[in-house]
C-alpha positions as CSV (number, residue, x, y, z in Angstrom):
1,X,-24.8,-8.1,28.0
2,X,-21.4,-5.8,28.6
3,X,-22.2,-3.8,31.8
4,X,-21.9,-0.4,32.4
5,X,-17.7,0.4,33.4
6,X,-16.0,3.7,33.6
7,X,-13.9,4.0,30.6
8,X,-11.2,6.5,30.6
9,X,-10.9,7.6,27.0
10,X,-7.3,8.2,26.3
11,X,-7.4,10.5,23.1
12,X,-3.9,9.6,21.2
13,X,-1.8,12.2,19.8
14,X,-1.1,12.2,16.3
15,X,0.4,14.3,13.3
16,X,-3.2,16.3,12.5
17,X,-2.5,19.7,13.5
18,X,-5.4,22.0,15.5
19,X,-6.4,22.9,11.9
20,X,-9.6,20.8,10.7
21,X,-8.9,18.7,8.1
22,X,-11.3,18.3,5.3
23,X,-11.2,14.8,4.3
24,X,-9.3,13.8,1.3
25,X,-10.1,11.7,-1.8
26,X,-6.6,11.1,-2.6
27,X,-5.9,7.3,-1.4
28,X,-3.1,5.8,-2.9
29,X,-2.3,2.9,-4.9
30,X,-0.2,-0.1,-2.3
31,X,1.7,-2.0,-3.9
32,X,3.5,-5.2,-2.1
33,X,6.2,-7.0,-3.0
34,X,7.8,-9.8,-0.5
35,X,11.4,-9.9,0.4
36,X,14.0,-10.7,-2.0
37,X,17.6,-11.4,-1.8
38,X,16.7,-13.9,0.8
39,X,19.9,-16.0,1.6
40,X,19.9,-18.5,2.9
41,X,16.3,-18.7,2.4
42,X,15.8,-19.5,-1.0
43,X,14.9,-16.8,-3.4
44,X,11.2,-17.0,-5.0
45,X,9.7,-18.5,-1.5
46,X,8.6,-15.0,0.6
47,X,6.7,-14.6,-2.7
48,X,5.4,-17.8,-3.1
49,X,3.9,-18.2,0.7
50,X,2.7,-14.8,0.5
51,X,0.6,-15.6,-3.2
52,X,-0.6,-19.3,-2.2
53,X,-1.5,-18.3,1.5
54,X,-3.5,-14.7,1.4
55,X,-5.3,-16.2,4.5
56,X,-2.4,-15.6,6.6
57,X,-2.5,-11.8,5.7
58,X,-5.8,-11.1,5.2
59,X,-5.5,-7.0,6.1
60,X,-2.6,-6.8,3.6
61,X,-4.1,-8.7,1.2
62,X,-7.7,-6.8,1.2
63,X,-5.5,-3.4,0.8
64,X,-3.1,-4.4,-2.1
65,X,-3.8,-3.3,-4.9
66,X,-0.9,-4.5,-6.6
67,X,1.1,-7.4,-5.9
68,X,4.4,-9.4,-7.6
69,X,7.9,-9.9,-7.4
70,X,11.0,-10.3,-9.7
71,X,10.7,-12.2,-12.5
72,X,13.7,-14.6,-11.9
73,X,12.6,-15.1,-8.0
74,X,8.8,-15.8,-9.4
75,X,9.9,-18.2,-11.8
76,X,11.3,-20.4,-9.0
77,X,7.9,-21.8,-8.6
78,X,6.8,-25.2,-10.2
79,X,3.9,-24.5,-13.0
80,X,1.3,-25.6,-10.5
81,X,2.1,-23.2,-7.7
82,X,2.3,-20.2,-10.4
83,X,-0.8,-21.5,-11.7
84,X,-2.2,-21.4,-8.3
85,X,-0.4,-18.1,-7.7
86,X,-1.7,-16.5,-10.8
87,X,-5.3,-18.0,-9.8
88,X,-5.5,-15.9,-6.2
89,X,-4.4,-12.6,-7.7
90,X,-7.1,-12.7,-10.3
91,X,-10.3,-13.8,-8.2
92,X,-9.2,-11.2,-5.6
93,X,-9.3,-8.6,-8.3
94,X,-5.5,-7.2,-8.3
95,X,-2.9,-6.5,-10.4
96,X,0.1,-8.5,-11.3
97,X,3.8,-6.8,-11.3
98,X,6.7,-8.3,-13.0
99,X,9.9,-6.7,-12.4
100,X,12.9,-7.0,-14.6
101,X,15.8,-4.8,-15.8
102,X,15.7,-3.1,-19.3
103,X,19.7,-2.3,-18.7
104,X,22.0,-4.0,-16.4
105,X,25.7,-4.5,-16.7
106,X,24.9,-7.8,-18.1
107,X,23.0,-6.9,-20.7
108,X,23.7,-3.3,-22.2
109,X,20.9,-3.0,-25.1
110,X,17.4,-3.4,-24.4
111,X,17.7,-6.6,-27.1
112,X,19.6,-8.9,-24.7
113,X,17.7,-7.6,-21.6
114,X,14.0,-8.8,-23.1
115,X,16.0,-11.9,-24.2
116,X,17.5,-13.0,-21.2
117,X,13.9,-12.6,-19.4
118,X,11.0,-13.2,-22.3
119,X,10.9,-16.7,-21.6
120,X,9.8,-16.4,-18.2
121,X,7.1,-13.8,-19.2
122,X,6.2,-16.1,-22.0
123,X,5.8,-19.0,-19.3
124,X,3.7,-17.0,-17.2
125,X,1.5,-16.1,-19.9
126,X,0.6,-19.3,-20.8
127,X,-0.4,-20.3,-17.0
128,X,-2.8,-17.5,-17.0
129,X,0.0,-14.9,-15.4
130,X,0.1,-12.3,-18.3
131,X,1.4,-9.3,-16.5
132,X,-0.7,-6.0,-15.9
133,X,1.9,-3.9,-15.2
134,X,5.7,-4.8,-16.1
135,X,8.1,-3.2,-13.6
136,X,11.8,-1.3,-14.8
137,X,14.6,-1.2,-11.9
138,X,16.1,1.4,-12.2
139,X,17.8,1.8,-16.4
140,X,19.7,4.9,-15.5
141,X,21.1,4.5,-12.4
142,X,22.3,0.6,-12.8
143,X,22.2,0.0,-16.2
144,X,25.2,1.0,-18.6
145,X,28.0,2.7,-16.5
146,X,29.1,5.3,-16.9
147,X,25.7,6.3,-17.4
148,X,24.6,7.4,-21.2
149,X,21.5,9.8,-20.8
150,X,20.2,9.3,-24.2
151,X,21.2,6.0,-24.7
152,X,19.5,5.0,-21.6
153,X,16.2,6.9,-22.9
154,X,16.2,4.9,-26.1
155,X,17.1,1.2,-24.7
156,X,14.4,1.7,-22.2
157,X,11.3,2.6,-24.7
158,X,13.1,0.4,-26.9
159,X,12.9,-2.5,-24.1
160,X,8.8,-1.8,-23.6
161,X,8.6,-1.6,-27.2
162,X,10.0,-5.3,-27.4
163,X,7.8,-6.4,-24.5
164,X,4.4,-5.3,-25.9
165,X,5.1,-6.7,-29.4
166,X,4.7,-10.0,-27.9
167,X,2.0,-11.6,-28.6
168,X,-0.3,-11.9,-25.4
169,X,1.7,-9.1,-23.6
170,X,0.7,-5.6,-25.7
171,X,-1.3,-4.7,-23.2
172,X,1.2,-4.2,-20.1
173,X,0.9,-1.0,-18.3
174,X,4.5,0.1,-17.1
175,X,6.2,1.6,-14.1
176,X,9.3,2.8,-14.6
177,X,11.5,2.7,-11.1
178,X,14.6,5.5,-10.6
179,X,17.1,6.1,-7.3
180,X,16.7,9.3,-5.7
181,X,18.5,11.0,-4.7
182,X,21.0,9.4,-6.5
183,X,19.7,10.7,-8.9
184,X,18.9,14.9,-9.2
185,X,15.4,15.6,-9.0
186,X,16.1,17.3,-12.6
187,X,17.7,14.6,-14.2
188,X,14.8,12.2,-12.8
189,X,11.6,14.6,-13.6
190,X,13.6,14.7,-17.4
191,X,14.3,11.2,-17.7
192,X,10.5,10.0,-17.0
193,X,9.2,12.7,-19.4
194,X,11.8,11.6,-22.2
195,X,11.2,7.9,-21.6
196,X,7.7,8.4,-21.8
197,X,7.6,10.4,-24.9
198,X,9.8,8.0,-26.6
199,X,7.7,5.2,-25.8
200,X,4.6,6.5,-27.5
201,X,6.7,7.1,-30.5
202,X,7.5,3.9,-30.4
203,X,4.3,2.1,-29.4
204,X,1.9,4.6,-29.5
205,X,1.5,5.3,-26.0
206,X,3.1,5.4,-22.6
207,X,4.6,4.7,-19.4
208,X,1.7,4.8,-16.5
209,X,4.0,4.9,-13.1
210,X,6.9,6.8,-12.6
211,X,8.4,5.2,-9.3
212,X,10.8,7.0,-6.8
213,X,13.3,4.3,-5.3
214,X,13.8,7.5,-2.4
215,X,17.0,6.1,-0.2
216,X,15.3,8.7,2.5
217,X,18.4,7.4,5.1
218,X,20.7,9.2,2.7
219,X,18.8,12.4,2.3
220,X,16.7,14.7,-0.3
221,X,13.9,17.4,0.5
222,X,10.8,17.5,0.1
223,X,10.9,20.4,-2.4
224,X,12.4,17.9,-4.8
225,X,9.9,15.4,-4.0
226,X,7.3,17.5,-4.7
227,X,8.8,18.8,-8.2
228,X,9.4,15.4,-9.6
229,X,5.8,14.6,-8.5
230,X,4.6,17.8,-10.6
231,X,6.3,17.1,-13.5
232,X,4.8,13.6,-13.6
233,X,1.8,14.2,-13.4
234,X,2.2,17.1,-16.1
235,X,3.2,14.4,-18.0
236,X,0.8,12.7,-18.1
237,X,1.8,9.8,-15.6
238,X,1.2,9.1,-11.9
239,X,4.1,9.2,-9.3
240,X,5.2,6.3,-6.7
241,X,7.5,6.0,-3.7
242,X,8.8,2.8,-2.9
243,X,8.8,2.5,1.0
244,X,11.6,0.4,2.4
245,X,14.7,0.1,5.5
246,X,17.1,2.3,4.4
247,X,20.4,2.4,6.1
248,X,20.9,0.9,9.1
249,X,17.0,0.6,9.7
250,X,15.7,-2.6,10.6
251,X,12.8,-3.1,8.1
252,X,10.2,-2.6,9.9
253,X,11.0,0.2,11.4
254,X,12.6,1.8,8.6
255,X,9.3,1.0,6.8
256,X,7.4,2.7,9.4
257,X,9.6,5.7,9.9
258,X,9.4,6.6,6.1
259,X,5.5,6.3,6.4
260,X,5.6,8.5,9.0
261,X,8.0,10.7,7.3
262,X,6.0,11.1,4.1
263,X,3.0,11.5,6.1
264,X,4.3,14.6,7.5
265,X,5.3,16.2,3.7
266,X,1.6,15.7,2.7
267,X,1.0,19.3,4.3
268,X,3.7,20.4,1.4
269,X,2.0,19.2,-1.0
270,X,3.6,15.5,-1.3
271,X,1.0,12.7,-2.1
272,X,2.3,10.1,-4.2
273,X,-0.4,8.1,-6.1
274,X,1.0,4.5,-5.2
275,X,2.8,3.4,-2.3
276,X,4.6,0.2,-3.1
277,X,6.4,-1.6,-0.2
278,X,9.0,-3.8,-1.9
279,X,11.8,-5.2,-0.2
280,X,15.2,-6.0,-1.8
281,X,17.3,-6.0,1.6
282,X,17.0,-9.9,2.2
283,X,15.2,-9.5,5.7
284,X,12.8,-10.0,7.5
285,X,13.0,-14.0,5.3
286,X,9.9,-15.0,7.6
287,X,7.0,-14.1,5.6
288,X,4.2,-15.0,7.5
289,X,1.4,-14.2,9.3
290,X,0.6,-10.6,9.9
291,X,-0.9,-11.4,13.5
292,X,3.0,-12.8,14.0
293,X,5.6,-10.3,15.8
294,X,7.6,-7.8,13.8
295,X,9.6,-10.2,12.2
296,X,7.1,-11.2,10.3
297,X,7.1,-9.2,6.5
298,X,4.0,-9.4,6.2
299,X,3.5,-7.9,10.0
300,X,4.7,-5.0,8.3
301,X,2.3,-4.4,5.5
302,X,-0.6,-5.0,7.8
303,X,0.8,-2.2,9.7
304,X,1.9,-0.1,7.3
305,X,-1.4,-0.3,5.3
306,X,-3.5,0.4,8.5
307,X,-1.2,3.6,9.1
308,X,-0.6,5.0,6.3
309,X,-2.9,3.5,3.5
310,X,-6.3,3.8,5.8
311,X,-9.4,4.2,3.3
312,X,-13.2,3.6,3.9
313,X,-14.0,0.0,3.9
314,X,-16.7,-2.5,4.5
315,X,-14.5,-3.1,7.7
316,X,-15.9,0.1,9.6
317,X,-17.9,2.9,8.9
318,X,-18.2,4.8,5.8
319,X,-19.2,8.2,6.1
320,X,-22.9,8.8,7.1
321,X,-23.3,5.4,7.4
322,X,-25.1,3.7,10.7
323,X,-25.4,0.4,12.9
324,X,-28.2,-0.1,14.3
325,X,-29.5,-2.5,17.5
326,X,-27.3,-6.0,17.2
327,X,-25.4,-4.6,13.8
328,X,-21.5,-5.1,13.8
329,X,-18.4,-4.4,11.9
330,X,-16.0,-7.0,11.6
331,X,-11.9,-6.2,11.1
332,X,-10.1,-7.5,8.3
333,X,-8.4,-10.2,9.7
334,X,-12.2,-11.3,11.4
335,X,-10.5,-11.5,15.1
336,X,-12.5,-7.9,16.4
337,X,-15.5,-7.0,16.0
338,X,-17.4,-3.7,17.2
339,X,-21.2,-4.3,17.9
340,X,-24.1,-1.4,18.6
341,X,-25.7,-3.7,21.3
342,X,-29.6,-4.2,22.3
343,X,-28.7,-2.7,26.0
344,X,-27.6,0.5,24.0
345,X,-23.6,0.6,24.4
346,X,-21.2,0.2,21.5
347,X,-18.8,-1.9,22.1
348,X,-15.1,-3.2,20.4
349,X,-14.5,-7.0,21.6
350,X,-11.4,-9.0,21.0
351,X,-13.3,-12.5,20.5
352,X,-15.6,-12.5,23.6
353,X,-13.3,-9.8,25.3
354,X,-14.6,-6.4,25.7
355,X,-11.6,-3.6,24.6
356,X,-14.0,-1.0,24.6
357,X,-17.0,0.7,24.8
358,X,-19.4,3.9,24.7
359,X,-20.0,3.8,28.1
360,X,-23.7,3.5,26.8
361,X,-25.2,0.8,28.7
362,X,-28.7,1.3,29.8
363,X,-30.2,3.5,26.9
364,X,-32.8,2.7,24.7
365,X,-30.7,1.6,21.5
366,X,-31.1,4.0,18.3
367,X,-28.3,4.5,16.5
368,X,-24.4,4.6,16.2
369,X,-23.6,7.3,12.8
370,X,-20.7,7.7,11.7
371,X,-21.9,11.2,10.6
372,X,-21.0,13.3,7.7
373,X,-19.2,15.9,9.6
374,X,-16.8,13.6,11.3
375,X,-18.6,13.0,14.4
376,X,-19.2,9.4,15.5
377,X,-22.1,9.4,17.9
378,X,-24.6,7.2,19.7
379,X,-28.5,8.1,19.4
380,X,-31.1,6.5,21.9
381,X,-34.0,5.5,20.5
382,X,-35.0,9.2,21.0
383,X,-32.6,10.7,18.9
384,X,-30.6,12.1,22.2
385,X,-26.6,12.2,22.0
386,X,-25.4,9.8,24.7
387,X,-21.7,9.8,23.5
388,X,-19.6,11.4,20.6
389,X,-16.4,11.1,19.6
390,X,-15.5,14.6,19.5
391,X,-14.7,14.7,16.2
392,X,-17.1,17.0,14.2
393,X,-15.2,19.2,11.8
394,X,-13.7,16.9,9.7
395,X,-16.2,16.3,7.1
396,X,-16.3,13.3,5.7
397,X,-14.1,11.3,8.3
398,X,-14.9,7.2,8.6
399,X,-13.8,4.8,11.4
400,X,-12.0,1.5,10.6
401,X,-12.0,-1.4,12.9
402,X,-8.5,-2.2,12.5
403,X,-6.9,-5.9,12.6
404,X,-4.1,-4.9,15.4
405,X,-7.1,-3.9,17.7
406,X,-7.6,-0.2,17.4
407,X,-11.1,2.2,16.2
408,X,-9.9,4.5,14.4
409,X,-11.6,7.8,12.9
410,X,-9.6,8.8,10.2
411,X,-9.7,12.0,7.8
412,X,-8.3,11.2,4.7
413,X,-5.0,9.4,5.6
414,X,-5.0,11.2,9.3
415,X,-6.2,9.4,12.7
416,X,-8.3,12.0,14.4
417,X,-9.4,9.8,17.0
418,X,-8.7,6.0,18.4
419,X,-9.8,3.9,21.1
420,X,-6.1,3.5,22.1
421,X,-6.7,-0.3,21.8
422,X,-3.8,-1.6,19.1
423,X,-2.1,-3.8,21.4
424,X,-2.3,-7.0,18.8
């Protein structure tokens, strides 16, 4: 039994303005894919760790939707760890991303490009790897130079044109990856529209991910983000940011600033449909664990995914939902639990510590709700209120017991409340 303590409830100050906000069913796509450029770390090995050891990121891995790496880093591994690899992704229901060029200055039609690389795919086929989506870096802005409009629309439906006419790979879904703001936000909203049109004419439909490679240390508004977002989605495909270091940033808290950054634009408008988190700076080269220190990449997608990829999960409360007398919620990782005890307090423990609690102790247990208008709040057994979170107004809000050691009520992707505890 936890005793009765005085708790001083420290109520943390986040982005969410004195508005309500209604709760949101946009949650984005996350994408993850581990370093790259890893000298003197061999190439191929962030990816490999993070594929053959999910246990060792267990938040990240239960958020990612999709996951991959570079074709020519992933084919690094031996047949039995891809095998292996390939294995993982597929019992854990995500989606495998192969990233390649369709023009580089090393191959300048889209014919040499899917020769230089469909051996790899063709290998990873056959080891039970076929690719869901297949992944274009960037044709326009590092392809043929100086850059060819046209040409570049044309090689790059020509390129997916070549990779779905082989045989066991027709069915790859594409995102299509562009530098901004390199790039104008014109040229970009009218290159994703022409590339997509010319791939259905030439394969009789589309491209499903237009991704924003958004060097945000070098500038761009938010207007622009917003119009090539539009213009995407008018088009019939969804948008994606790639979240990285930019500049000087060390990764992870480049990564985190831009989280935070894009978080803030979602009151203009801005919500991309997939945030991928791919890394091509060549640090951090330790990939694992997540309950390591920030060096750590894959410290930095648990993070980043409990900040600014939150969604209702089996590891909290849904909305509406209860626990009842001895009931728990577990966190991702397994290492904090939050228990609705038989002496009536809720409580968050860290193993057998106690981080928090209700300050419940005492009452005849009912419930803890997570109720529909956003309130979290502890019943006795005769239906009085003996502690609530405060939060009522934002309909639809869930709490998440988080693997770094905070509770968190979120509204869509905004914390409205937290116990204050993420101190691991």
């Amino acid at each position: 039994m936890y005793p009765r303590r005085t708790l001083a409830v420290v109520f943390m100050l986040f982005v969410v303005t004195s508005n309500r906000l209604s709760a949101q069913a946009h949650y984005p796509i996350l994408q993850v894919e581990p370093t790259m450029n890893t000298v003197p770390i061999p190439n191929g090995v962030p990816f490999r760790d993070a594929c053959l050891n999910p246990g060792s990121w267990p938040t990240g891995w239960e958020r990612t939707d999709f996951f991959g790496n570079a074709h020519q880093f992933m084919a690094t591994l031996s047949d039995g760890e891809l095998a292996q690899c390939f294995s993982n992704i597929r019992a854990a229901g995500k989606r495998l991303v192969v990233a390649t060029g369709a023009l580089k200055p090393h191959c300048t039609t889209a014919a040499a490009c899917w020769a230089g690389v469909v051996g790899n795919f063709r290998r990873f086929r056959d080891l039970g790897g076929t690719p869901d989506y297949l992944e274009i870096d960037e044709p326009l802005t590092t392809g043929q130079q100086p850059m060819d409009y046209w040409y570049a629309v044309q090689q790059t439906a020509e390129f997916i044109r070549l990779a779905r006419s082989e045989p066991g790979l027709g069915g790859m879904q594409v995102i299509l990856q562009e530098a901004y703001p390199t790039q104008t936000a014109a040229t970009l909203s009218a290159f994703y529209r022409d590339v997509n049109n010319e791939t259905i004419a030439r394969t009789g439909w589309g491209i499903q991910y237009a991704q924003l490679d958004h060097d945000w240390n070098a500038g761009g508004s938010v207007s622009d983000l917003v119009s090539i977002q539009n213009s995407v989605r008018a088009n019939g495909m969804s948008f994606g940011v790639i979240f990285w270091a930019a500049g000087s940033w060390g990764w992870y808290d480049g990564l985190m600033q831009q989280g935070e950054m894009y978080r803030n634009m979602r009151r203009s408008g801005l919500a991309p449909d997939m945030y991928a988190v791919i890394n091509w700076t060549g640090a951090p080269t330790t990939t694992l664990a997540e309950w390591d220190g920030t060096w750590a990449f894959m410290r930095s997608v648990r993070d980043f995914s409990l900040t600014y990829t939150p969604t209702p999960s089996g590891f909290g409360l849904r909305s509406n939902e209860a626990l009842y007398a001895g009931q728990s919620r577990t966190s991702a990782d397994g290492r904090f639990t939050l228990i609705y005890q038989g002496d009536g307090n809720l409580v968050l423990y860290y193993g057998s510590q106690p981080l928090w609690d209700s300050g419940t102790w005492g009452t005849s247990p009912g419930q803890a709700v997570m109720q529909g208008d956003g309130n979290l709040v502890v019943y006795d057994a005769s239906g009085y209120a003996r502690w609530a979170s405060g939060t009522s107004g934002y309909n639809g809000a869930y709490l998440v017991v988080q693997s770094d050691g905070n509770l968190v009520i979120y509204s869509g992707v905004y914390p409205v409340w937290a116990s204050n505890t993420a101190w691991y």
